[in-house]
N, CA, C and O atoms as a GROMACS GRO file, in nm:
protein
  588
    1UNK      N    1   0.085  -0.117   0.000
    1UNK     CA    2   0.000   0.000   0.000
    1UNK      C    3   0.090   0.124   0.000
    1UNK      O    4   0.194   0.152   0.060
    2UNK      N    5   0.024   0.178  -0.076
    2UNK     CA    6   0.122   0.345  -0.097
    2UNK      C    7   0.083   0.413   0.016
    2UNK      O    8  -0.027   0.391   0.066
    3UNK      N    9   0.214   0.551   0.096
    3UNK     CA   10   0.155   0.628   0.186
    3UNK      C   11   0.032   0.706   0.133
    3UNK      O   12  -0.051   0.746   0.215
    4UNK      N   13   0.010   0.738  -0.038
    4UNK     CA   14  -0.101   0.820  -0.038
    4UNK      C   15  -0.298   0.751  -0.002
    4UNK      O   16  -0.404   0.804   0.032
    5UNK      N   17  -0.246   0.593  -0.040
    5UNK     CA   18  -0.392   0.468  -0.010
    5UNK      C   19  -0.406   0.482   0.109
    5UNK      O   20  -0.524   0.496   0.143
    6UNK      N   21  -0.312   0.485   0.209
    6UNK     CA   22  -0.322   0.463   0.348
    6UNK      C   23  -0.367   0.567   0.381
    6UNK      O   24  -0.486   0.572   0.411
    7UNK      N   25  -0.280   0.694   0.386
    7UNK     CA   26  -0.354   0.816   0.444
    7UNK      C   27  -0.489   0.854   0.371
    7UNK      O   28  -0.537   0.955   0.423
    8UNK      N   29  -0.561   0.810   0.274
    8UNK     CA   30  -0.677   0.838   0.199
    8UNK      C   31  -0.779   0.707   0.274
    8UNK      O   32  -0.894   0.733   0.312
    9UNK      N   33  -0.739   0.613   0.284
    9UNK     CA   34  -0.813   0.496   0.404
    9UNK      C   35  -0.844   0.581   0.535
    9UNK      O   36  -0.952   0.586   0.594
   10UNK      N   37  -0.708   0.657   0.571
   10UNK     CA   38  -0.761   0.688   0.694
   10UNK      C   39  -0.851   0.811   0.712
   10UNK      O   40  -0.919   0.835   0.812
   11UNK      N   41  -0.842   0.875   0.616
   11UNK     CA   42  -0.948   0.948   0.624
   11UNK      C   43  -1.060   0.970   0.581
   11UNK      O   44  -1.148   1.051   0.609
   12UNK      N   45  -1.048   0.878   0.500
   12UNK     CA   46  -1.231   0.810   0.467
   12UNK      C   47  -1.278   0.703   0.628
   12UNK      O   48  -1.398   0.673   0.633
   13UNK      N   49  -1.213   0.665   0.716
   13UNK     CA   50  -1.243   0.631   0.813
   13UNK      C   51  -1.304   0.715   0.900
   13UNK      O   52  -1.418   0.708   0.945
   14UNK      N   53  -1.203   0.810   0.926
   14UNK     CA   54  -1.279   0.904   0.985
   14UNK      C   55  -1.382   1.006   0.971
   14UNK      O   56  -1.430   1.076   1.061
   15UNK      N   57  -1.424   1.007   0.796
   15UNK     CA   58  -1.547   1.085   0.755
   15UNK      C   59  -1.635   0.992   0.755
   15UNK      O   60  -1.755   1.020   0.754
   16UNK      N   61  -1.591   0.867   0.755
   16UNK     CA   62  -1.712   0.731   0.827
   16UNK      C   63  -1.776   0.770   0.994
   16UNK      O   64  -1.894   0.799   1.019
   17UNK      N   65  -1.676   0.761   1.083
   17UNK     CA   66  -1.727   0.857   1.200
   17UNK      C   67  -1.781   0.971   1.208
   17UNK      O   68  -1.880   1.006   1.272
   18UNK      N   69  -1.722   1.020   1.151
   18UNK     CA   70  -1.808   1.164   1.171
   18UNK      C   71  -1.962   1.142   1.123
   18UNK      O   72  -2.066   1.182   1.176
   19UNK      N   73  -1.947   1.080   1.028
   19UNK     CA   74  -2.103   1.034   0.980
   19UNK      C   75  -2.187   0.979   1.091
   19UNK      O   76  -2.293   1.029   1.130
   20UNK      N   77  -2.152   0.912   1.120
   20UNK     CA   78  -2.203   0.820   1.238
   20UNK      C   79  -2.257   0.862   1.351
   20UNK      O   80  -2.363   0.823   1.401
   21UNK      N   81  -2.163   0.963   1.402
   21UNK     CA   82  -2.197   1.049   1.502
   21UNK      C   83  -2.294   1.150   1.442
   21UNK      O   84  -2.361   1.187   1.538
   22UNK      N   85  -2.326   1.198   1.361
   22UNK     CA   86  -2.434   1.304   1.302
   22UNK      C   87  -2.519   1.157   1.286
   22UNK      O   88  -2.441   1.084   1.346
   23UNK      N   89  -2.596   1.096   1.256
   23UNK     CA   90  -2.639   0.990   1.219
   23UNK      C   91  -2.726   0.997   1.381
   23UNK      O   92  -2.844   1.029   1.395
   24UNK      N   93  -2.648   0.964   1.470
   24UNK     CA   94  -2.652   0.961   1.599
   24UNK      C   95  -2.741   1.037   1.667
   24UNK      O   96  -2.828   0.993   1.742
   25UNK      N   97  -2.706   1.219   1.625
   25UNK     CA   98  -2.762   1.292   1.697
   25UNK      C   99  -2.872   1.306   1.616
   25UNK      O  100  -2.976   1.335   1.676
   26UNK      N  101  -2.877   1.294   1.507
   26UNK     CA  102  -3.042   1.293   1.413
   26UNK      C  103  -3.153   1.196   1.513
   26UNK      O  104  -3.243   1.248   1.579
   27UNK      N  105  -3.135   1.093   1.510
   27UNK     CA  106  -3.146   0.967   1.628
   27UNK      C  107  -3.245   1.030   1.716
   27UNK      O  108  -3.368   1.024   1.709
   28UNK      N  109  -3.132   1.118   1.836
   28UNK     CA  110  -3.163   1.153   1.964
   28UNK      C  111  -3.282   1.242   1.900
   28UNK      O  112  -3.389   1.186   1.923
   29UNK      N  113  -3.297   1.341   1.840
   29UNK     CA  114  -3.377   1.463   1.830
   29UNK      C  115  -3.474   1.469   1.708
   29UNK      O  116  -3.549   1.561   1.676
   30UNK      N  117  -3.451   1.322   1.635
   30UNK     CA  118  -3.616   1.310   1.520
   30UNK      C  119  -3.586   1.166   1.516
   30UNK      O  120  -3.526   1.112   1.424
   31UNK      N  121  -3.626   1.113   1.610
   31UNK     CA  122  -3.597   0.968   1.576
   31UNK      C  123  -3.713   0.900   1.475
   31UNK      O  124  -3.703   0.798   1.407
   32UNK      N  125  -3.802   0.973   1.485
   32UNK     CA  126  -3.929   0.919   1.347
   32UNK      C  127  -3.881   0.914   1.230
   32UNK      O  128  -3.928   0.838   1.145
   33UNK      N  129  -3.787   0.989   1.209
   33UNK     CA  130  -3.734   1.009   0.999
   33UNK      C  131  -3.610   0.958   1.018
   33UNK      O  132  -3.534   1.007   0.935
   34UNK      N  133  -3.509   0.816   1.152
   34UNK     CA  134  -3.428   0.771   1.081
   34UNK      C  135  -3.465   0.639   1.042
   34UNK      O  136  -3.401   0.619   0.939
   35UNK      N  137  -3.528   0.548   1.065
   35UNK     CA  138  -3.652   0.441   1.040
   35UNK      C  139  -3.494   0.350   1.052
   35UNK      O  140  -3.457   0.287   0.953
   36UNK      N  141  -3.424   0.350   1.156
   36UNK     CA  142  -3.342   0.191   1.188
   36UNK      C  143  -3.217   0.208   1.118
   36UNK      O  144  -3.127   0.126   1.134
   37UNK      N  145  -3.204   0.310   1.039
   37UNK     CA  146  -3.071   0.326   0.984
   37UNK      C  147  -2.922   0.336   1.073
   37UNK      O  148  -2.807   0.301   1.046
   38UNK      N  149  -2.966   0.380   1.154
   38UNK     CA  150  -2.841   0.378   1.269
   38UNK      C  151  -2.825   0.242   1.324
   38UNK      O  152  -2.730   0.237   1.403
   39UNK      N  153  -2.877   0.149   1.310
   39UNK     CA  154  -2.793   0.038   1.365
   39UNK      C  155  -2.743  -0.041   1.245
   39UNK      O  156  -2.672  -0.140   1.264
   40UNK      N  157  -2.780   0.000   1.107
   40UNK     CA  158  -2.694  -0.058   1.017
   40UNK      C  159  -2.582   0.026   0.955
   40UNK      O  160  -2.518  -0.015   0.859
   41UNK      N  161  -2.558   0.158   1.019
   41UNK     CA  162  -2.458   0.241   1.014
   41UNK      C  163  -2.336   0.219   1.142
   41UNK      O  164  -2.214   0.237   1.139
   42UNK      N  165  -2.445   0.163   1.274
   42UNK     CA  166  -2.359   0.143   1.366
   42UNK      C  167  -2.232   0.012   1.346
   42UNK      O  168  -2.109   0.006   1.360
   43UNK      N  169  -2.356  -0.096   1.302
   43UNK     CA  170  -2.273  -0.212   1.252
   43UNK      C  171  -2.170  -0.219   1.113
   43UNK      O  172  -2.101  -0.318   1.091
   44UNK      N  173  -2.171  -0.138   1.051
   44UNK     CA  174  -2.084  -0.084   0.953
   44UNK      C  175  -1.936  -0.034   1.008
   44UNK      O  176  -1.819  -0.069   0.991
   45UNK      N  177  -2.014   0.080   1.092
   45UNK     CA  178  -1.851   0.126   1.171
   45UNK      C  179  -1.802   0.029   1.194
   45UNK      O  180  -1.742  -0.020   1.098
   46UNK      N  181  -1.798  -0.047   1.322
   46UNK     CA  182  -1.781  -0.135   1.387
   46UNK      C  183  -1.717  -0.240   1.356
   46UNK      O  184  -1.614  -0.275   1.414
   47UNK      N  185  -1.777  -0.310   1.250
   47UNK     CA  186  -1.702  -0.396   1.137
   47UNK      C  187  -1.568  -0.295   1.073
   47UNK      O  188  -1.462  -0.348   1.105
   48UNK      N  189  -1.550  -0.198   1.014
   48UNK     CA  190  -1.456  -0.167   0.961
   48UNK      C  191  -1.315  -0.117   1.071
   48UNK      O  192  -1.196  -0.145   1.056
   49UNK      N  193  -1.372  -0.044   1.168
   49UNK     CA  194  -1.306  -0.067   1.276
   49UNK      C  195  -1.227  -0.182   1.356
   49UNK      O  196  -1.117  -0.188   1.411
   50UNK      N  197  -1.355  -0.285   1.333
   50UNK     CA  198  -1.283  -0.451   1.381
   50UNK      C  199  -1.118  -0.487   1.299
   50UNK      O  200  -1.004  -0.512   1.336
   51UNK      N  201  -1.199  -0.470   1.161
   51UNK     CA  202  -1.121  -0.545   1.043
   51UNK      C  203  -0.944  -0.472   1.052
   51UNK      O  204  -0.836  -0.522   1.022
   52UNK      N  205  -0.973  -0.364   1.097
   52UNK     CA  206  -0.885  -0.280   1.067
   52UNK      C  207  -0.776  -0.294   1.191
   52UNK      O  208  -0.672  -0.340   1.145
   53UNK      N  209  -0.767  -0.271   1.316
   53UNK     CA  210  -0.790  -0.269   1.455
   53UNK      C  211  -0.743  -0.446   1.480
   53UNK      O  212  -0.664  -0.478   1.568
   54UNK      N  213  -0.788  -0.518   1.412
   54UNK     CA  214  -0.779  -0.688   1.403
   54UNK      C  215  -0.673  -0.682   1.320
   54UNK      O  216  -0.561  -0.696   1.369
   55UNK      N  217  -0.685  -0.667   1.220
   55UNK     CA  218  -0.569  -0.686   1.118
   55UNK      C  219  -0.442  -0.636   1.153
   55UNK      O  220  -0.356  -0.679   1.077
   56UNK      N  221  -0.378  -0.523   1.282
   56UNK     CA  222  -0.253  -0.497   1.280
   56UNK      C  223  -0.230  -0.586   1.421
   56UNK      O  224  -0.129  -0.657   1.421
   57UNK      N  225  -0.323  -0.589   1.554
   57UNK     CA  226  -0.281  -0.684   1.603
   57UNK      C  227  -0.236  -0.860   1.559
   57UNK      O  228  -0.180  -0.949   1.623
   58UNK      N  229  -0.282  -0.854   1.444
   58UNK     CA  230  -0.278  -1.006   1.400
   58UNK      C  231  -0.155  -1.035   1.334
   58UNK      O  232  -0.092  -1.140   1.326
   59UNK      N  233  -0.124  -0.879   1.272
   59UNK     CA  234   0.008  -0.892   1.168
   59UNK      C  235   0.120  -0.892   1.284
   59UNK      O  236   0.194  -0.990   1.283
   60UNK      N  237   0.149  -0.772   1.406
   60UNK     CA  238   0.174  -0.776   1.471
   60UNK      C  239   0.217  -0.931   1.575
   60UNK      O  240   0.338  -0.943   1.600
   61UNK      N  241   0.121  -1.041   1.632
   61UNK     CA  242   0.128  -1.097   1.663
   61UNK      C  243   0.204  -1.220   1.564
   61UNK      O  244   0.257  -1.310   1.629
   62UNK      N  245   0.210  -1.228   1.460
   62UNK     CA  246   0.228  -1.340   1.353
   62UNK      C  247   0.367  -1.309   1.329
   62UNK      O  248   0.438  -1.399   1.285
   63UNK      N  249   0.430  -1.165   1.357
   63UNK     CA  250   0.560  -1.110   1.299
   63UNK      C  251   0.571  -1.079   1.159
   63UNK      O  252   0.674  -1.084   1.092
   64UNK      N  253   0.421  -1.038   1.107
   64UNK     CA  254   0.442  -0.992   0.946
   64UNK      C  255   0.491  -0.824   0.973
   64UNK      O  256   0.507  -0.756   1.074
   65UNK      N  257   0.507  -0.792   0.801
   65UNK     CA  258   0.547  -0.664   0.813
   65UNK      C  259   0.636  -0.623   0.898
   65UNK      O  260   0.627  -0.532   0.980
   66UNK      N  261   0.762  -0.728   0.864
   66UNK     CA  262   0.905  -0.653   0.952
   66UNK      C  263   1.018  -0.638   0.888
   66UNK      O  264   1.030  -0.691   0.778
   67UNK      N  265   1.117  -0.568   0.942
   67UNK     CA  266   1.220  -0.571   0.892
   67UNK      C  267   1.345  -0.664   0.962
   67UNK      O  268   1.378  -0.683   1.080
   68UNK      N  269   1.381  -0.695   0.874
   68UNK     CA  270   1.496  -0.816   0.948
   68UNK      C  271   1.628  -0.795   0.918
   68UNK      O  272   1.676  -0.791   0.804
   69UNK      N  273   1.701  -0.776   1.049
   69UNK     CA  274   1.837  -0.736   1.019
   69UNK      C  275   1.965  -0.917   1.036
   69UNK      O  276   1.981  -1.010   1.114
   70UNK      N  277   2.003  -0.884   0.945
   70UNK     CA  278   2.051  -0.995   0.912
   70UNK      C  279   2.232  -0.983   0.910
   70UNK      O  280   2.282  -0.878   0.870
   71UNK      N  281   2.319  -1.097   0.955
   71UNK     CA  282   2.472  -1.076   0.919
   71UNK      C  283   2.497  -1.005   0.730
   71UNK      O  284   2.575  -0.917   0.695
   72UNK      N  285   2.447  -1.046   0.685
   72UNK     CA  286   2.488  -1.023   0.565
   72UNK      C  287   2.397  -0.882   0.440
   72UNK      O  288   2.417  -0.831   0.330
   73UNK      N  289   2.320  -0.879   0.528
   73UNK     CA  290   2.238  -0.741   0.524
   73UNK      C  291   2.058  -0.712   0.588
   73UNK      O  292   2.020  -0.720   0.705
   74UNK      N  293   1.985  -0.682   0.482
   74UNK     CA  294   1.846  -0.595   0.577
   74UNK      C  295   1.762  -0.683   0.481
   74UNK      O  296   1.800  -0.701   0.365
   75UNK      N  297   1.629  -0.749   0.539
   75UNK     CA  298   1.565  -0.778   0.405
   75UNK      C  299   1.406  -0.759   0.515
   75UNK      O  300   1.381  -0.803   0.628
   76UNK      N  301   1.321  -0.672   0.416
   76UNK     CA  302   1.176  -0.640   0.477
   76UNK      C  303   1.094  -0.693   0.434
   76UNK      O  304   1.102  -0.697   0.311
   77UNK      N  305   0.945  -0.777   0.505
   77UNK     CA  306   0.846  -0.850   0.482
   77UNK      C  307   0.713  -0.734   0.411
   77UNK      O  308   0.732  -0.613   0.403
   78UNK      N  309   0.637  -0.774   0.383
   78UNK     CA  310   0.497  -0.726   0.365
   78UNK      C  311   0.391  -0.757   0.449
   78UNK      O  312   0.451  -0.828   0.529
   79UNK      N  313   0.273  -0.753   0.489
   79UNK     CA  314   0.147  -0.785   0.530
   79UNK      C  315   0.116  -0.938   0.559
   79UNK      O  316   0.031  -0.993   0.630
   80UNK      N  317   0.248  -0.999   0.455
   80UNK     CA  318   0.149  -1.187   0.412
   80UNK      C  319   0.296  -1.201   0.468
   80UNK      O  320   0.339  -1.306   0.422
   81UNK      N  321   0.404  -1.135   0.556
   81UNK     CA  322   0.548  -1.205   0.580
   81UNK      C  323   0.624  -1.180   0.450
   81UNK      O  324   0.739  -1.149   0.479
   82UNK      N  325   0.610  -1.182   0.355
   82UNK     CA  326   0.668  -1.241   0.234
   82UNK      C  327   0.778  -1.135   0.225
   82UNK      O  328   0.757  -1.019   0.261
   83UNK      N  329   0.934  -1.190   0.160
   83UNK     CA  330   0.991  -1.096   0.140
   83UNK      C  331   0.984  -0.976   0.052
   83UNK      O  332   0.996  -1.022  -0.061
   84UNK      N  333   0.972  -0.847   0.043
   84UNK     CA  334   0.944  -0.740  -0.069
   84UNK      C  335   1.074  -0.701  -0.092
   84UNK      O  336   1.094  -0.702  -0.214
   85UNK      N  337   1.166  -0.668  -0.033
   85UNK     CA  338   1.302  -0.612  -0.081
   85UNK      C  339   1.397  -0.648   0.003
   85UNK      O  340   1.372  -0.675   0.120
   86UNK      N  341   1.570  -0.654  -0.071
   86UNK     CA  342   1.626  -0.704   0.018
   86UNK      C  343   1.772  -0.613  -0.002
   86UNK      O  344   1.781  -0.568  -0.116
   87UNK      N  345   1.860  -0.587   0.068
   87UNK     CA  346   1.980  -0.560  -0.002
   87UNK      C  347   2.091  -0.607   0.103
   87UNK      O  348   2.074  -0.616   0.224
   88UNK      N  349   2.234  -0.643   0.017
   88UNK     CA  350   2.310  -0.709   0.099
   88UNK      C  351   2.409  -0.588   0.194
   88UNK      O  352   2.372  -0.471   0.187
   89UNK      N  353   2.503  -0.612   0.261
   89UNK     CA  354   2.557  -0.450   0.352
   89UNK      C  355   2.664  -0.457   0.211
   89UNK      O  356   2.633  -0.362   0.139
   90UNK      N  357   2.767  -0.529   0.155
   90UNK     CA  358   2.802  -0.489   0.084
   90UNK      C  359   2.768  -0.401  -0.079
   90UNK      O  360   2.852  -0.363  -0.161
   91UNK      N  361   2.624  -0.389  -0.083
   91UNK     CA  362   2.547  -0.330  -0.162
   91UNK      C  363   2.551  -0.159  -0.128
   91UNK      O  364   2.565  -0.073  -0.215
   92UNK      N  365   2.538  -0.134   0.004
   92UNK     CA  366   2.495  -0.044   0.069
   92UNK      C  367   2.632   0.104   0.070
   92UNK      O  368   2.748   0.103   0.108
   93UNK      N  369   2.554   0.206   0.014
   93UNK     CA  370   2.609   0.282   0.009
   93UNK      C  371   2.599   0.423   0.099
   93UNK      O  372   2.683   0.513   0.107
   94UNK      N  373   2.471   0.413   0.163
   94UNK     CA  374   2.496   0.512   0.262
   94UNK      C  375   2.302   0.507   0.302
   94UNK      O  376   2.215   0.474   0.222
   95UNK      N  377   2.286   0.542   0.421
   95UNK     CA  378   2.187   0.516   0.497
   95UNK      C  379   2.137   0.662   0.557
   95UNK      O  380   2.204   0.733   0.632
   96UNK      N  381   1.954   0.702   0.486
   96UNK     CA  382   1.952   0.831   0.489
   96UNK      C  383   1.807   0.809   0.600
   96UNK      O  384   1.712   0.732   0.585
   97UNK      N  385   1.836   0.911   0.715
   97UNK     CA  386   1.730   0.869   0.804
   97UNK      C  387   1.658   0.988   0.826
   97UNK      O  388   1.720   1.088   0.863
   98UNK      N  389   1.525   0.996   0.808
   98UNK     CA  390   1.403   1.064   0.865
   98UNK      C  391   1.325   1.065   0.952
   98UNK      O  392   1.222   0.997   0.956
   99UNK      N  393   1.383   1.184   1.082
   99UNK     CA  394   1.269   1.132   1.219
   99UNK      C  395   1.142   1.226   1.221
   99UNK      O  396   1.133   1.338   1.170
  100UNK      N  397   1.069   1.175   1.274
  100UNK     CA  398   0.883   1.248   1.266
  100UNK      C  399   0.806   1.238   1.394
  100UNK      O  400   0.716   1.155   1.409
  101UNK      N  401   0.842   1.322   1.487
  101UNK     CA  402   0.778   1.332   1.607
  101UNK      C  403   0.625   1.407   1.607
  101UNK      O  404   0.606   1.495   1.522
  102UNK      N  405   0.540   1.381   1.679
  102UNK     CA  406   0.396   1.419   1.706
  102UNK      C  407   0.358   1.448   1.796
  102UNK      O  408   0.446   1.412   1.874
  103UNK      N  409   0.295   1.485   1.843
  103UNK     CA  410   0.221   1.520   1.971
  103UNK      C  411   0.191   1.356   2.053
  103UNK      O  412   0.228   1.324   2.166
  104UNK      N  413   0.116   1.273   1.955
  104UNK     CA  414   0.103   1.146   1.989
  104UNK      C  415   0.222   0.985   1.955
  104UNK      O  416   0.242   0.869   1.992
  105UNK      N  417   0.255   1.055   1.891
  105UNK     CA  418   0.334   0.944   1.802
  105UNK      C  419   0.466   1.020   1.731
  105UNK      O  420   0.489   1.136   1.700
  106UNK      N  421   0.565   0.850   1.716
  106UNK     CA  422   0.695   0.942   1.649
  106UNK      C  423   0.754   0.813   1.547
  106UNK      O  424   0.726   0.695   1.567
  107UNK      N  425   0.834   0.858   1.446
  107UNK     CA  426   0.829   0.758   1.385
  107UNK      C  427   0.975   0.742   1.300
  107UNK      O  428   1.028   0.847   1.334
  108UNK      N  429   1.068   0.678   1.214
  108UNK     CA  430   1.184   0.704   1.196
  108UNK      C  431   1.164   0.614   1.069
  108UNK      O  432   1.143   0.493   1.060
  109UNK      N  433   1.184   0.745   0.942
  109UNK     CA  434   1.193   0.699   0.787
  109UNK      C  435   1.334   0.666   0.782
  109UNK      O  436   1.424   0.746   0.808
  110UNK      N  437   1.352   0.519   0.741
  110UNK     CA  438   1.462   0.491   0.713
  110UNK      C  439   1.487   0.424   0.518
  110UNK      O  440   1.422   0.334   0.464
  111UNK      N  441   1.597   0.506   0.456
  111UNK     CA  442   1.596   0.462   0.345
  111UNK      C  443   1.765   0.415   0.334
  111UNK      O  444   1.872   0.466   0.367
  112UNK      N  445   1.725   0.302   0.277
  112UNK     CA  446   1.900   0.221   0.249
  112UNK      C  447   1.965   0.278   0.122
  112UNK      O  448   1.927   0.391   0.151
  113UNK      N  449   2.007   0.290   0.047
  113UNK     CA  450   2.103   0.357  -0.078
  113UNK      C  451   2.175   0.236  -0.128
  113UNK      O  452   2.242   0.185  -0.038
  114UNK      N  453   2.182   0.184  -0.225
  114UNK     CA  454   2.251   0.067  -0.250
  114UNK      C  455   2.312   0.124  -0.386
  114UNK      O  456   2.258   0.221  -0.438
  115UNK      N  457   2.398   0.080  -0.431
  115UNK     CA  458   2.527   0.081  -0.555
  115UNK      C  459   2.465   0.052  -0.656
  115UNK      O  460   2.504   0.138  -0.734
  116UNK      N  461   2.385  -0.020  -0.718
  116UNK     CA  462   2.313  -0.103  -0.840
  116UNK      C  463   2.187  -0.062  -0.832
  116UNK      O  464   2.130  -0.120  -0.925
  117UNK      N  465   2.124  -0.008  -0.786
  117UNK     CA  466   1.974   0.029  -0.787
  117UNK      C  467   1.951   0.175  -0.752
  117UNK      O  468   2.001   0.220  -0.649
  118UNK      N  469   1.864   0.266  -0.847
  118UNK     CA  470   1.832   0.360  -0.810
  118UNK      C  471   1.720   0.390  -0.671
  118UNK      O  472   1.728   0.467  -0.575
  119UNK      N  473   1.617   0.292  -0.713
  119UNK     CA  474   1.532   0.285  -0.565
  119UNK      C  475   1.603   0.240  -0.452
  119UNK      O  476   1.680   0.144  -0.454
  120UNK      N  477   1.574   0.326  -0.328
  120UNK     CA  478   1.645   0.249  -0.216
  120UNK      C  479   1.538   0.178  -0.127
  120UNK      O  480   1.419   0.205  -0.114
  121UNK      N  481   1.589   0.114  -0.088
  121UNK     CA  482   1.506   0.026   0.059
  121UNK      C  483   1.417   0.063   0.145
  121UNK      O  484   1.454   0.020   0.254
  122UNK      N  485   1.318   0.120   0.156
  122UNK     CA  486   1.273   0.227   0.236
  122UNK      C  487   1.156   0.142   0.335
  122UNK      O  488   1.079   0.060   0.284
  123UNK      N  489   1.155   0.170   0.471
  123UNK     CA  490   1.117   0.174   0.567
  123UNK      C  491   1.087   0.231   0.687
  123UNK      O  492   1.172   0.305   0.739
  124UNK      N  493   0.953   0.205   0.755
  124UNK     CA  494   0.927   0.313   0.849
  124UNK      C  495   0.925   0.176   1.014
  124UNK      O  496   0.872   0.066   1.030
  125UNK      N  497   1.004   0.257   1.093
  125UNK     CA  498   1.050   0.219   1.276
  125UNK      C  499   1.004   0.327   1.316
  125UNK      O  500   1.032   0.446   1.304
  126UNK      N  501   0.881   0.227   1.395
  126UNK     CA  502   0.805   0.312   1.456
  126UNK      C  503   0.804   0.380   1.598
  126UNK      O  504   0.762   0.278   1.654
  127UNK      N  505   0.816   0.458   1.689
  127UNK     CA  506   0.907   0.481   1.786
  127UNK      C  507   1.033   0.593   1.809
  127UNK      O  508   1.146   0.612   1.763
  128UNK      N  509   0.942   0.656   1.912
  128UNK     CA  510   1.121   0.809   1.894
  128UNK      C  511   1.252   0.719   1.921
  128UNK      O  512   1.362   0.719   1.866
  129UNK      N  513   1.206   0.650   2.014
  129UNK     CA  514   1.390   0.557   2.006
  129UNK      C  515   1.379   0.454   2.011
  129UNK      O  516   1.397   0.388   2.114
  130UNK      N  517   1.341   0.404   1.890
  130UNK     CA  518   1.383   0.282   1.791
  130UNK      C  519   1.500   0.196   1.801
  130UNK      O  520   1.610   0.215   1.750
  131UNK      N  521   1.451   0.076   1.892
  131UNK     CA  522   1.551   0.000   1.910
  131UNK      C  523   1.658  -0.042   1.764
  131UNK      O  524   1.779  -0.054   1.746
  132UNK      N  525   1.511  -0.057   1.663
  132UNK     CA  526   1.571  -0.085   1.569
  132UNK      C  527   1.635  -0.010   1.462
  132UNK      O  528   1.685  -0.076   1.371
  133UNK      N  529   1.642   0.122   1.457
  133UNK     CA  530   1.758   0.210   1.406
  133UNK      C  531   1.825   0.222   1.448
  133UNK      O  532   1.908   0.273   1.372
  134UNK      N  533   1.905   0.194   1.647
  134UNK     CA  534   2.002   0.166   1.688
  134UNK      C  535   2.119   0.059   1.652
  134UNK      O  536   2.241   0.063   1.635
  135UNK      N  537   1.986  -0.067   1.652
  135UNK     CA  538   2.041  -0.171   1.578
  135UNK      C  539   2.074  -0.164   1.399
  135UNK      O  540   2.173  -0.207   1.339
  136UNK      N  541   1.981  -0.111   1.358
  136UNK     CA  542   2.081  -0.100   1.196
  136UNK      C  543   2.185  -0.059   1.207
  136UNK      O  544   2.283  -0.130   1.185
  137UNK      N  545   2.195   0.086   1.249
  137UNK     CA  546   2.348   0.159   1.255
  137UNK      C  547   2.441   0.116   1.301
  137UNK      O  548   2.559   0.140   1.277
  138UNK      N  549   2.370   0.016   1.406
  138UNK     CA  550   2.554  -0.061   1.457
  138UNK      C  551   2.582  -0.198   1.364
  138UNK      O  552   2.680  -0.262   1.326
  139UNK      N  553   2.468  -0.203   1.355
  139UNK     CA  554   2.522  -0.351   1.186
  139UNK      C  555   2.556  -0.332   1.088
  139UNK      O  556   2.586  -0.416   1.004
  140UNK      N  557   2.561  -0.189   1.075
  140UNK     CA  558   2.546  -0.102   0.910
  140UNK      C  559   2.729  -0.113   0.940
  140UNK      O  560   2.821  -0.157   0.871
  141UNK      N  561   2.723  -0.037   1.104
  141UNK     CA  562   2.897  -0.016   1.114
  141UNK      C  563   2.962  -0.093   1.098
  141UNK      O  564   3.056  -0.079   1.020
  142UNK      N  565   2.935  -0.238   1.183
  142UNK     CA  566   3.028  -0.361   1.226
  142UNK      C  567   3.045  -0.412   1.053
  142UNK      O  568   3.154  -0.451   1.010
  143UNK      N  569   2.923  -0.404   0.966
  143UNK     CA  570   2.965  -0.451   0.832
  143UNK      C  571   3.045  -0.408   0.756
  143UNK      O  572   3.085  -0.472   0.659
  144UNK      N  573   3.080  -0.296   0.784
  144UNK     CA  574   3.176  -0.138   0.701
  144UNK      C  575   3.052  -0.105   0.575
  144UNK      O  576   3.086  -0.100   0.457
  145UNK      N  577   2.922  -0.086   0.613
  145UNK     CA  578   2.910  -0.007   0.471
  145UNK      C  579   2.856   0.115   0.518
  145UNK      O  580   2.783   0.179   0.442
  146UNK      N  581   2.890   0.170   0.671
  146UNK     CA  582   2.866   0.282   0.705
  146UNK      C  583   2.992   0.343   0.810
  146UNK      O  584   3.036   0.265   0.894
  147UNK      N  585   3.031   0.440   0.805
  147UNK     CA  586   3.085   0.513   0.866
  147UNK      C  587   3.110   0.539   0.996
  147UNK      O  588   3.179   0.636   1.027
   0.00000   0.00000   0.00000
């Protein structure tokens, strides 16, 4: 999924709520003209919420969607585990990092640079201090393809 699907998911989620809640207060103050529609709006949320809400604890719990640091370099899963990209440390030409702090949340864009490929490796560690950008940088070092 592209960052632009995801952030467009999430905010069709939340113009799903907002609906819901207007839906709601129609409810409380003419409940004659919503004729039952709110509990098949309620069960709508709810379900998409589940699915959604279910699906990262599950990926989470299973160990999909990770990145794996390895002796011989980095290789990252998808959603189903499966490998999507891989590159070896002797590939690696320099390691460009992006941090993103929030009010709620913080997060650390990490992109690999490799010698033979114009696209680099790109991944997001989620967390202001990311065990696991500690750990790249010292595997990146001990391998020599970083500084």
């Amino acid at each position: 999924m592209t960052p632009f699907a995801g952030t467009l998911l999430h905010i069709l989620r939340g113009f799903m709520l907002i609906a819901w809640v207007v839906m709601a207060g129609f409810t409380v103050f003419t409940p004659d003209q919503v004729d039952g529609n709110l509990a098949w709006t309620t069960a709508v949320v709810i379900a998409v919420y589940t699915v959604t809400f279910g699906w990262r604890l599950l990926t989470a719990r299973l160990g999909l969607n990770r990145c794996y640091l390895l002796a011989d370099g980095v290789a990252v899963t998808n959603r189903f585990g499966r490998v999507t990209d891989s590159v070896a440390w002797s590939k690696v030409t320099g390691i460009q990092q992006t941090t993103v702090v929030d009010l709620y949340m913080g997060a650390h864009r990490m992109e690999i640079h490799r010698s033979q490929t114009v696209k680099p490796l790109t991944f997001l560690a989620p967390g202001v201090k990311s065990q696991l950008v500690k750990a790249l940088l010292t595997e990146g070092r001990r391998a020599g393809a970083l500084q």
